[in-house]
N, C-alpha and C positions, 0 to 999 in steps of 0.2 A: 504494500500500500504506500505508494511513492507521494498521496497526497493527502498524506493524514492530519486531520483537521482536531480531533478530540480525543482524550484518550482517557475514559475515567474507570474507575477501579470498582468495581463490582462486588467483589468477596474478596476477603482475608482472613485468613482459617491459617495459624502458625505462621510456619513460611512459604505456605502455600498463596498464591494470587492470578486472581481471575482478573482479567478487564476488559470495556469490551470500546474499540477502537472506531472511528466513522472517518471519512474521508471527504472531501473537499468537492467530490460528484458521485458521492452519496453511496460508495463502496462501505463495507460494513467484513469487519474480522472480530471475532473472540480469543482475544489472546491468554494464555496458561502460562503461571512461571513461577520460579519461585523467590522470594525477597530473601536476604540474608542482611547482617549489619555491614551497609557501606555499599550494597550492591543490589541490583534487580538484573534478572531475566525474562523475558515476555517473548513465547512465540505462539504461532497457530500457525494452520496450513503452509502459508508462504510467507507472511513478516515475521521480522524477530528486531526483538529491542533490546537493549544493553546499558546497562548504565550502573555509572561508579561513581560514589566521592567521598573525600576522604579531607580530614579538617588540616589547611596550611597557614600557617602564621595567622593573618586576623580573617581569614578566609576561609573559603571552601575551595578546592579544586575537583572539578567533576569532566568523566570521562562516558563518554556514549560511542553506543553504533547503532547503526540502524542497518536492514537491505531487506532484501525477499532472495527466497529460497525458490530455485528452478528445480524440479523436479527432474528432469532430464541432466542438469548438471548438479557436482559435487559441489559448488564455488557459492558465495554467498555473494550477490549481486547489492552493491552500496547507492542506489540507485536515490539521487538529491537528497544525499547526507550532508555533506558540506556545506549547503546552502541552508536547509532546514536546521541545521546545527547551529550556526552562526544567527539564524533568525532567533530560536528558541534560548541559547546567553544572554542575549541580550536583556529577553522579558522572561525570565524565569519565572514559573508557577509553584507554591508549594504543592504537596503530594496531601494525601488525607492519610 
């Protein structure tokens, strides 16, 4: 889902988490993954989401990926991470 608009969290059961993702024309994923301290994983079918951060001097540093998964290929396709990445620092949202 190269144009994900919303991503909000569903259920959280431990380190278990459900969320369910909508796109930007109106594409629709439920992503599964599990939260650990300092880290999340989120995939379904074809997206997968990544994200890390970790506390630096008076800061935070946080590290993501995003792509979709080709079922024909092994390789995990980063398809408008760079730009969405850069859009999403700038206006960071907290998590619930």
């Amino acid at each position: 889902m190269t144009d994900m608009r919303r991503l909000r969290v569903v259920r959280r059961q431990g380190e278990c988490v459900e969320a369910l993702a909508r796109g930007r024309y109106g594409t629709r994923a439920r992503l599964r993954g599990v939260r650990r301290p300092g880290r999340c994983r989120l995939r379904s079918r074809f997206p997968l989401i990544g994200v890390a951060a970790t506390p630096e001097g008076a800061g935070t540093r946080v590290a993501f990926t995003a792509g979709v998964r080709v079922p024909s290929r092994a390789a995990l396709i980063p398809v408008g991470v760079r730009r969405e990445g850069a859009r999403n620092v700038e206006k960071p949202t907290a998590l619930p």
